[in-house]
BAFI-3210 file (N, C-alpha, C; in Angstrom, 3 decimals, decimal comma, padded with zeros to 6 digits):
// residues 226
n [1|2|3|4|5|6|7|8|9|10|11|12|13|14|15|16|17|18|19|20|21|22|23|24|25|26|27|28|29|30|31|32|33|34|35|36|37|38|39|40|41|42|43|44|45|46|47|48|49|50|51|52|53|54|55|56|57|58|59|60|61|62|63|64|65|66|67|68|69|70|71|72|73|74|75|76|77|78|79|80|81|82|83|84|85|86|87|88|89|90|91|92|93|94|95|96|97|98|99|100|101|102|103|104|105|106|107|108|109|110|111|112|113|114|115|116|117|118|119|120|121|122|123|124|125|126|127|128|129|130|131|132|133|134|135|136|137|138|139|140|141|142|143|144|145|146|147|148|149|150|151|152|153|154|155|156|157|158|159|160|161|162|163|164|165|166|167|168|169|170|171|172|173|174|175|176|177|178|179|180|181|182|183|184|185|186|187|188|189|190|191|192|193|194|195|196|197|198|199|200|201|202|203|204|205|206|207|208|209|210|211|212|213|214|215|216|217|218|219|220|221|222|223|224|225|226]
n.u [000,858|000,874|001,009|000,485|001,795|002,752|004,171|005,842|005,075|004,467|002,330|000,200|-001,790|-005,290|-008,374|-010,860|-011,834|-011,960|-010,277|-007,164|-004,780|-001,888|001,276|002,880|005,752|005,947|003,452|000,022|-002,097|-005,417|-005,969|-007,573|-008,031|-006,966|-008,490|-010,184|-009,907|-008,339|-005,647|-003,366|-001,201|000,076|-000,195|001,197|001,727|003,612|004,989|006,606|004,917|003,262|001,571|-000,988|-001,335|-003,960|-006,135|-008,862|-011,881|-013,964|-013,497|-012,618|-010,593|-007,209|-005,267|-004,663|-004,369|-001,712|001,019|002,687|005,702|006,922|008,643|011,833|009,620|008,270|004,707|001,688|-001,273|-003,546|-006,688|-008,205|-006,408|-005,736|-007,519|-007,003|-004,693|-004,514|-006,057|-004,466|-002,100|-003,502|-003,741|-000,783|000,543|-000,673|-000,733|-003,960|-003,932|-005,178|-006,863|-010,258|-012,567|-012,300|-014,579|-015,139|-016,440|-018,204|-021,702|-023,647|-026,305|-027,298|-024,716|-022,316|-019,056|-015,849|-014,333|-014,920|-013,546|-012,752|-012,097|-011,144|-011,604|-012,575|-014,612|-014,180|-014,588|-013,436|-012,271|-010,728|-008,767|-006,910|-004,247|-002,681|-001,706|000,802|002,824|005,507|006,801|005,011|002,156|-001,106|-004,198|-008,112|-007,783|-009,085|-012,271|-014,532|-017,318|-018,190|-016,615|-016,542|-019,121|-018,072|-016,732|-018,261|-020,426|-018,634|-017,809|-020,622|-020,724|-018,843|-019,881|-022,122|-020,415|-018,418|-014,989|-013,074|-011,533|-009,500|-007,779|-005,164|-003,585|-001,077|000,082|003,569|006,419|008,607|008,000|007,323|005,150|001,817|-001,134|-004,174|-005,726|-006,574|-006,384|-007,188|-009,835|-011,458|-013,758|-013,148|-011,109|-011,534|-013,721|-012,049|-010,378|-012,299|-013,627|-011,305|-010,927|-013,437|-012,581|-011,875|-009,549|-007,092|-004,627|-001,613|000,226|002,801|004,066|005,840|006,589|006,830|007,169|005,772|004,437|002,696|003,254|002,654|004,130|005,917|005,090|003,213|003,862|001,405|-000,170|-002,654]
n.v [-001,185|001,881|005,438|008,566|012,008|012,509|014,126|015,194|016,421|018,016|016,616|018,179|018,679|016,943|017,774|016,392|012,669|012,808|014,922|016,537|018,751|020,228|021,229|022,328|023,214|024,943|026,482|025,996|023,505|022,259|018,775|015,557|012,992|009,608|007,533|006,291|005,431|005,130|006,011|006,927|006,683|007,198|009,642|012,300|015,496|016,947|014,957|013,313|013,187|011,565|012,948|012,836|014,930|016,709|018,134|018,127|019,659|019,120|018,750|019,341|019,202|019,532|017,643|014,476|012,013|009,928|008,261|007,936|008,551|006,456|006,784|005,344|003,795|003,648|003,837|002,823|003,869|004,625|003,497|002,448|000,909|-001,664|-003,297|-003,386|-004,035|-006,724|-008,008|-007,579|-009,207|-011,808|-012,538|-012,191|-013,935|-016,943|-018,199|-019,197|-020,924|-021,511|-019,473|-018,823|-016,844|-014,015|-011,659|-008,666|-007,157|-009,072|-010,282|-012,343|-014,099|-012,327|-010,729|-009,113|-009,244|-009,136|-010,007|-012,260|-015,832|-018,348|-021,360|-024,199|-026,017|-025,017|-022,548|-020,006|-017,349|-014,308|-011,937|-008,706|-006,923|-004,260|-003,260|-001,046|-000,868|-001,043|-002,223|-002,771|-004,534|-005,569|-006,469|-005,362|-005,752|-004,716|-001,329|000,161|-000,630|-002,816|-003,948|-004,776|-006,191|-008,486|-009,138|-010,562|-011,840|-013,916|-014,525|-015,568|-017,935|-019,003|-019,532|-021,339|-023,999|-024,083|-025,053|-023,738|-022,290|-019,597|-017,225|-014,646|-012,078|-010,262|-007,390|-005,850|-002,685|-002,034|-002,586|-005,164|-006,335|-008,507|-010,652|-011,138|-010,360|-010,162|-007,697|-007,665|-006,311|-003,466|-005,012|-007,120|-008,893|-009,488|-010,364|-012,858|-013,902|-014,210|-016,175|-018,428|-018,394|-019,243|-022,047|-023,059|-023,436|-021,021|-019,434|-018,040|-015,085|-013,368|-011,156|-008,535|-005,089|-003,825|-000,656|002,529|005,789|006,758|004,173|000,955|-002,679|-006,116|-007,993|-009,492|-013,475|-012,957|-014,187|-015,369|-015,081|-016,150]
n.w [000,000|-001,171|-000,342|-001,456|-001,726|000,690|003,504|005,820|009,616|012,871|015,405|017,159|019,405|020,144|019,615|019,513|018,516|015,847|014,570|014,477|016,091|013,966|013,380|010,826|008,512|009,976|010,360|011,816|011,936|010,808|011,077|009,705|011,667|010,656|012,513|014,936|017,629|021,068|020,765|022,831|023,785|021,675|019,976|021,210|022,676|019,898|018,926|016,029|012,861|010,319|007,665|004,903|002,195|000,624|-002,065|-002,319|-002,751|-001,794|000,796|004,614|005,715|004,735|004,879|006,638|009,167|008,911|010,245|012,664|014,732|017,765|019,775|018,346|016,749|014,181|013,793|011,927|012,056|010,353|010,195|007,775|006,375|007,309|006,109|003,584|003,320|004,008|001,873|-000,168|000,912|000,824|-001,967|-002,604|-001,009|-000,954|001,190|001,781|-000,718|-003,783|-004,338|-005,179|-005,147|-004,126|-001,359|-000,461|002,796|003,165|003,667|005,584|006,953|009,778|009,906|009,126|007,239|007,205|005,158|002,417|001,402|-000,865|-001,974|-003,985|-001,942|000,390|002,345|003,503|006,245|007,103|009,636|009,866|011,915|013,055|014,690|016,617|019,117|021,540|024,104|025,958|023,897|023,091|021,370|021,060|021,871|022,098|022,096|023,147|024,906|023,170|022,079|019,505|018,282|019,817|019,447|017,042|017,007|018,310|016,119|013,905|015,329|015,463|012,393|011,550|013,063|010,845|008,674|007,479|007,325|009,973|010,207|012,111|011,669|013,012|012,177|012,325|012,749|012,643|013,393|014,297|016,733|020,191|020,422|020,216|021,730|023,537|025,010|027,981|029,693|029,343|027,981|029,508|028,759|025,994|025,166|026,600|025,222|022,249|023,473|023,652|021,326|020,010|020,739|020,063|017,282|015,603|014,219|014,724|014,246|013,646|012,108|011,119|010,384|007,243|007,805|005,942|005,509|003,901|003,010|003,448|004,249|004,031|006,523|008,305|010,247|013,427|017,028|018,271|021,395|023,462]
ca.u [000,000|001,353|001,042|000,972|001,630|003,252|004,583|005,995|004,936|004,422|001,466|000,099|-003,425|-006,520|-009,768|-011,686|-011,382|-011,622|-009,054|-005,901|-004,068|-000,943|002,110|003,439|005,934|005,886|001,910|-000,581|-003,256|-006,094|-006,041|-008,082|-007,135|-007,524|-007,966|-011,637|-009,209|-007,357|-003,949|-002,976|000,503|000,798|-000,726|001,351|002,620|005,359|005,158|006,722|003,976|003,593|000,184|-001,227|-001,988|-004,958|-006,889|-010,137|-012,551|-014,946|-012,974|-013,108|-008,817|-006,342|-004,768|-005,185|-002,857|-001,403|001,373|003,340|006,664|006,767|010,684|012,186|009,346|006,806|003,490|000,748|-002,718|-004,511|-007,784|-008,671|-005,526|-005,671|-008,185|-006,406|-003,141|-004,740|-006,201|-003,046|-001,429|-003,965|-003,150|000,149|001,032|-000,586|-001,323|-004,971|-003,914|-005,477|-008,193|-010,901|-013,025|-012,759|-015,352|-014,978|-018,025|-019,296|-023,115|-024,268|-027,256|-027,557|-023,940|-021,381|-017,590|-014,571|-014,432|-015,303|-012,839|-013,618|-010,811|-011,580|-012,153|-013,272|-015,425|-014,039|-015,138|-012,508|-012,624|-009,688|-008,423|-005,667|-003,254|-001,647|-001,143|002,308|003,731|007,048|006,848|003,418|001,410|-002,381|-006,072|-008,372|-006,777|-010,419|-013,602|-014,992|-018,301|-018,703|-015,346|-017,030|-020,083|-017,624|-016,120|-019,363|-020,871|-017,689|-017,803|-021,796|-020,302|-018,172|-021,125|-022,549|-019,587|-016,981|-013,666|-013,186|-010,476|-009,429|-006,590|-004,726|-002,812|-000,021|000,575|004,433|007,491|009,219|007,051|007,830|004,313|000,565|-001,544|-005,725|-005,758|-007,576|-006,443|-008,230|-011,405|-011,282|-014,516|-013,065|-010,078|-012,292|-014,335|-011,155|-009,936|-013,558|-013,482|-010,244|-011,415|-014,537|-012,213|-011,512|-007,970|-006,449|-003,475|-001,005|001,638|003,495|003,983|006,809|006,082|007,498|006,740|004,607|003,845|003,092|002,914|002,749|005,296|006,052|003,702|003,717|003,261|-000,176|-000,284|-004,309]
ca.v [000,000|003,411|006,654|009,925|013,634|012,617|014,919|015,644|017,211|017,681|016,534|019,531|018,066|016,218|018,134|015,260|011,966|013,243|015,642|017,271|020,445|020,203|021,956|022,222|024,238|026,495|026,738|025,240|023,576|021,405|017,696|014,850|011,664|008,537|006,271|007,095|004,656|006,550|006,272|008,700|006,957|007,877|010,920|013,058|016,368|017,455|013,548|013,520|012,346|012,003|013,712|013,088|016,231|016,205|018,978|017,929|021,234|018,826|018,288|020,408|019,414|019,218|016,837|012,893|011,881|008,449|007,555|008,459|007,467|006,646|006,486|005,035|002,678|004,286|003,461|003,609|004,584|004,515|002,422|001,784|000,053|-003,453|-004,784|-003,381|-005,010|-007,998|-008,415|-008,011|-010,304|-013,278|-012,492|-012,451|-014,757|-017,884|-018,596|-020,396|-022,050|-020,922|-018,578|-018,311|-015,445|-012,653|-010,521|-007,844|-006,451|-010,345|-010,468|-013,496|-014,063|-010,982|-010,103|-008,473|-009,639|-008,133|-011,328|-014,026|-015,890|-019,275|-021,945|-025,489|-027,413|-023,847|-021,203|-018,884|-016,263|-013,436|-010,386|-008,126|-006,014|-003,457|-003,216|000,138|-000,480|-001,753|-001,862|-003,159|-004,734|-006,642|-006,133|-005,349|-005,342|-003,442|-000,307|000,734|-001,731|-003,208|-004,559|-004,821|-007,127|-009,591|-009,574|-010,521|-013,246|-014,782|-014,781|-016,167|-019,078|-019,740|-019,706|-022,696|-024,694|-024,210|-025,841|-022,593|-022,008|-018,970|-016,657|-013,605|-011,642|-009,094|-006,756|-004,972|-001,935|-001,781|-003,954|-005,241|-006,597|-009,642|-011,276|-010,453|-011,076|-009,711|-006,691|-008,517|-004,916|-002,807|-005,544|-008,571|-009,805|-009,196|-011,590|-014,240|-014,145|-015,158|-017,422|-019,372|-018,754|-020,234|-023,655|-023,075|-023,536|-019,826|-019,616|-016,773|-014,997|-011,567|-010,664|-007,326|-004,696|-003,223|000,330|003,431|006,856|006,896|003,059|-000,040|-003,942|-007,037|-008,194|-011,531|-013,835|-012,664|-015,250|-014,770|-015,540|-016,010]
ca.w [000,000|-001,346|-000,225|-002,187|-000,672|002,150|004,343|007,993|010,396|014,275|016,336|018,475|019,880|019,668|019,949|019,368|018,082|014,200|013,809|015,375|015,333|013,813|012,721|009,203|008,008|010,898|010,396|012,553|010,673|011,382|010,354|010,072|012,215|010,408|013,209|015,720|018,815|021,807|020,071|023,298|023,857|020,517|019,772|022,593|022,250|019,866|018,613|015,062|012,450|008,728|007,073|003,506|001,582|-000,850|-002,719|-002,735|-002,654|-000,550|002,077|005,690|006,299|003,527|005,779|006,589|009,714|008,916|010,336|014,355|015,760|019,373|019,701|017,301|016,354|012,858|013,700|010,883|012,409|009,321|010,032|006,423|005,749|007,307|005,007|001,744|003,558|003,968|000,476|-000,880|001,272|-000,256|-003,452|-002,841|000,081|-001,071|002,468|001,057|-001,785|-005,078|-004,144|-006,433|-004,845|-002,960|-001,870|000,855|003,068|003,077|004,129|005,856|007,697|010,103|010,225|007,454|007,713|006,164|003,823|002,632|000,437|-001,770|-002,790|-004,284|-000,834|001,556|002,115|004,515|006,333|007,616|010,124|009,797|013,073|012,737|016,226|016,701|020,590|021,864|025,401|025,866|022,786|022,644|020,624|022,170|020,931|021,407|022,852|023,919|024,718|021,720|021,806|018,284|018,004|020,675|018,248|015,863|017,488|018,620|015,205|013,315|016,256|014,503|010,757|012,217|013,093|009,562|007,730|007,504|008,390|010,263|011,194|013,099|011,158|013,591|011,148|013,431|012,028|013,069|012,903|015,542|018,183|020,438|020,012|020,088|022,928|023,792|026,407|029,206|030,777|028,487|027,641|030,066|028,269|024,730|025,376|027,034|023,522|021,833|023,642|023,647|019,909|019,245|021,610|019,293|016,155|015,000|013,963|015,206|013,134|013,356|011,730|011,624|008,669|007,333|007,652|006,209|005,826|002,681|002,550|004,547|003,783|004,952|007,003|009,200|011,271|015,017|017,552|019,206|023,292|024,165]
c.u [000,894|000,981|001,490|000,776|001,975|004,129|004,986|005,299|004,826|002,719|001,437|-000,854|-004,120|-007,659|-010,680|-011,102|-010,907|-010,382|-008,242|-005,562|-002,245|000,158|002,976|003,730|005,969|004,454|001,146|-001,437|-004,055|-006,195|-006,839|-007,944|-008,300|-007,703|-008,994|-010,852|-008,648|-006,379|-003,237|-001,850|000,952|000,969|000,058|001,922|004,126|005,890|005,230|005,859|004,020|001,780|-000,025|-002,215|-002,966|-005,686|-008,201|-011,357|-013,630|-014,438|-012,759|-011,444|-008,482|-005,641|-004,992|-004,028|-002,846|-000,308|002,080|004,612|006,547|008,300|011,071|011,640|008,121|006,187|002,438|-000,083|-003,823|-005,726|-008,316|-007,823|-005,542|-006,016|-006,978|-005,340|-003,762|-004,951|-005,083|-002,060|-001,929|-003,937|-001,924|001,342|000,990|-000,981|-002,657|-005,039|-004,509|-006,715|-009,112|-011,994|-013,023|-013,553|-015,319|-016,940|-018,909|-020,736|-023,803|-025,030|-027,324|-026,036|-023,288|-019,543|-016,839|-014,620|-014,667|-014,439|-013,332|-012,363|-012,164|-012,618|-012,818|-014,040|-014,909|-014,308|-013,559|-012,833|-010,975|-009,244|-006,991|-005,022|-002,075|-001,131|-000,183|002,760|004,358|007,198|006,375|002,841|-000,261|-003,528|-006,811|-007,388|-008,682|-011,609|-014,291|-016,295|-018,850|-017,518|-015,956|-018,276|-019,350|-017,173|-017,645|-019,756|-019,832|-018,084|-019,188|-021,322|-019,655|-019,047|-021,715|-021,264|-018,275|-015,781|-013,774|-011,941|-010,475|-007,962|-006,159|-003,999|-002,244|000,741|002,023|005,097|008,240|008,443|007,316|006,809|002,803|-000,499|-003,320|-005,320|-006,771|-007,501|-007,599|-010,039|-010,967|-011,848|-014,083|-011,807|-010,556|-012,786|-013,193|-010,937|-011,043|-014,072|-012,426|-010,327|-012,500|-013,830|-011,686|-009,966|-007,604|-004,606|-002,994|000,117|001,816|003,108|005,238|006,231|007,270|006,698|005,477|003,902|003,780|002,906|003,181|003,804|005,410|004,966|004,425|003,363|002,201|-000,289|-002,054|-004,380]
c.v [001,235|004,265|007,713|011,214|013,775|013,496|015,162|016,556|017,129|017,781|017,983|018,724|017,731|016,488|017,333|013,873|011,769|013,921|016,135|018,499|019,960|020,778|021,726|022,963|025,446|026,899|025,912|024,783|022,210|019,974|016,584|013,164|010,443|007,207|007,238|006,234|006,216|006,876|007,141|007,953|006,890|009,136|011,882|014,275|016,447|015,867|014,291|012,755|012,370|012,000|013,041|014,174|015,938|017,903|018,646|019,240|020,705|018,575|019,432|020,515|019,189|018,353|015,605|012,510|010,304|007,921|008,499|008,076|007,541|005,998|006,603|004,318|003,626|002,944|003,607|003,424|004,781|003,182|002,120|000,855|-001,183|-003,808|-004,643|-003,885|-006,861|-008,453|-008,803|-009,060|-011,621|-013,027|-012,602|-013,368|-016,613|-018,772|-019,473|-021,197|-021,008|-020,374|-018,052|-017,223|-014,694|-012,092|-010,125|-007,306|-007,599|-010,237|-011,903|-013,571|-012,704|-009,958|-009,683|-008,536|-009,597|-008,893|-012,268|-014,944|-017,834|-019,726|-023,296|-025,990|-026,009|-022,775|-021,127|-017,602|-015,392|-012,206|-009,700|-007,131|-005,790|-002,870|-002,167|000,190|-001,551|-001,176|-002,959|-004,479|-005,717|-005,726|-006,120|-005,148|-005,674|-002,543|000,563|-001,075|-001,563|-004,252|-005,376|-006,035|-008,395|-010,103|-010,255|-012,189|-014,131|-015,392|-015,591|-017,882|-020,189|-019,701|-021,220|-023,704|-024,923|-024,550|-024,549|-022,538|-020,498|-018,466|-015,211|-013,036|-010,203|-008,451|-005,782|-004,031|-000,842|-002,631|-003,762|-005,675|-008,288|-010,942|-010,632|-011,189|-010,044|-008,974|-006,740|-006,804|-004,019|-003,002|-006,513|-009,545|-010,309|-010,875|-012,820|-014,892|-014,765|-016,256|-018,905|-019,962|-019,290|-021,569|-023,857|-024,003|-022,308|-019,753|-018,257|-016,403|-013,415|-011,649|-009,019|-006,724|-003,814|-001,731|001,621|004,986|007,329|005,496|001,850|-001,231|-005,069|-007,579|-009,987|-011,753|-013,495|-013,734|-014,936|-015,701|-015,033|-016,557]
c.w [000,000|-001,183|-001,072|-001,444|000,239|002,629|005,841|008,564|012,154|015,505|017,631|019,942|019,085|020,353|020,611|018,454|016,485|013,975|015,558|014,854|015,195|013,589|011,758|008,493|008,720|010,965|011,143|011,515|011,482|010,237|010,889|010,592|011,437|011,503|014,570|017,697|019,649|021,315|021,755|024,009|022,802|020,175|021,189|021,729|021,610|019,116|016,886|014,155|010,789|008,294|005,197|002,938|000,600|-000,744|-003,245|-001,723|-001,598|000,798|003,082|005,841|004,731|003,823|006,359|007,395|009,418|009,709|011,642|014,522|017,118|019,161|018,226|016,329|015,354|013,403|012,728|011,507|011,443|009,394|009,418|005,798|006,019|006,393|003,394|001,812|003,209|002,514|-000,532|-000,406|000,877|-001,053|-003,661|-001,925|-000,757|000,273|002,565|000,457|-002,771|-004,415|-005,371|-006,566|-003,596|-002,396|-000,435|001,469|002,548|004,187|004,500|006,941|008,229|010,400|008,655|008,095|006,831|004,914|003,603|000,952|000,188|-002,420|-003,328|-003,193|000,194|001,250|003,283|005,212|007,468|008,268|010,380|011,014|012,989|014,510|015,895|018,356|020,648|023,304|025,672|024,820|022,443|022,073|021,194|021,311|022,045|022,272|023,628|024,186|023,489|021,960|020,519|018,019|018,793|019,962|016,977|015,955|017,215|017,376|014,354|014,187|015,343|013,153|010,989|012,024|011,554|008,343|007,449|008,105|008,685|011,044|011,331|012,203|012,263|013,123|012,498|012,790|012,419|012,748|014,103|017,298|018,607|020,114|020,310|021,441|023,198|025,111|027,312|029,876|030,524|028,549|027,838|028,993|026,745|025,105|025,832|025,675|022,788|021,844|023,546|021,841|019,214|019,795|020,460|017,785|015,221|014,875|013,540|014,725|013,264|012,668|011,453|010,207|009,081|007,146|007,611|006,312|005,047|002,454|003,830|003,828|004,592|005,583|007,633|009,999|012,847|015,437|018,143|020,639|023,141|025,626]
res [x|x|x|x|x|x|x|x|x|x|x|x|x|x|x|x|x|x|x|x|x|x|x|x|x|x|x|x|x|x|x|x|x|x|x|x|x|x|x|x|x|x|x|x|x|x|x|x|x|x|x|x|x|x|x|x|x|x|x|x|x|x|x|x|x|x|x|x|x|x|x|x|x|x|x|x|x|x|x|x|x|x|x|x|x|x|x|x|x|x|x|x|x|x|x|x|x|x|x|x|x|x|x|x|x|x|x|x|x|x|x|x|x|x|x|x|x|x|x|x|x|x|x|x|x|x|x|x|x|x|x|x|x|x|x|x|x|x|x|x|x|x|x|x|x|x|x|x|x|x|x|x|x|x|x|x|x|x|x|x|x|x|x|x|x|x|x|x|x|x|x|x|x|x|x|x|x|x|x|x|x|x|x|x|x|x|x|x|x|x|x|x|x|x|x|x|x|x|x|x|x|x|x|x|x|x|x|x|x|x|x|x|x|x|x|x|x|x|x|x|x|x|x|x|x|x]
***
């Protein structure tokens, strides 16, 4: 995944969860955060960040924050990117075998799940979750309570039952992390769900991304601790 317009700049604040005030160029300016999570041991004052510029006359920012360092470690924050990581990673991993359809924003029964992909011998169903939190060099999900992720689980668990395979993709949008693990701290219940859905049969999966300033991609498998 490539980036165009990229640019530096320096994290000021965060109003609200949409946008920030930034500085660029010696100018303050208001930008819009891709990413609705706390991020806020990312997001700190004075934190160096990289922006994408665009000229679109509909737009309220000219500005799109994507990507943070916390030290030395680029973080991307962009919460549209997992899935388009992921996609590209079955197309170009091989990780299924010959995949013969794709289709994102799968609809089944009363739920809708990132994907649902289609070889010879499977029908699969996929939910994609993007991991921007890291302390001392785990990897963590969610970084807030997630209700909607525990709906996610549950329902994947019933696809099971009806003849599906079913997995959990944690896209870690960083490099360098020791392994991946559910923030019982954060969302006790959320991590219970897991672990009940991987006893269930859900087959639970992270790996990292290489990430630079304008681009990110898939990277290695993390180990996952439940």
């Amino acid at each position: 995944m490539k980036y165009e317009n990229i640019r530096r700049a320096k994290f000021l604040s965060r109003p609200n969860r949409f946008i920030a005030n930034i500085e660029i160029e010696g100018k303050t300016e208001i930008c819009h955060v891709k990413n609705t999570g706390r991020c806020k041991e990312l997001l700190v004052p004075n934190a160096t960040i990289f922006v994408q510029e665009t000229d679109k006359a509909e737009r309220k920012t000219k500005y799109d924050l994507i990507a943070v360092y916390k030290g030395e470690r680029l973080v991307n924050i962009d919460s549209q990117v997992p899935n388009k990581i992921f996609h590209e990673w079955v197309l170009d991993s091989g990780y299924f075998g010959e995949v013969e359809l794709i289709k994102p924003e799968y609809k089944y029964k009363n739920s809708r799940f990132d994907f649902y992909l289609e070889t010879k011998n499977s029908k699969i169903l996929v939910e994609v979750k993007g991991v921007t939190l890291e302390e001392d060099g785990v990897a963590l999900f969610p970084d807030a309570p997630t209700e909607r992720g525990i709906k996610h689980i549950t329902e994947l668990g019933e696809c099971i039952e009806d003849g599906y395979e079913a997995y959990i993709f944690f896209i870690i949008q960083m490099k360098d992390v020791r392994y991946f693990a559910p923030n019982y701290k954060t969302h006790q219940a959320f991590g219970e769900a897991l672990v009940k859905g991987a006893e269930q049969g859900i087959k639970v999966i992270a790996f990292d991304c290489e990430v630079q300033e304008d681009s990110i991609t898939a990277g290695d498998f993390v180990e996952v601790r439940l």
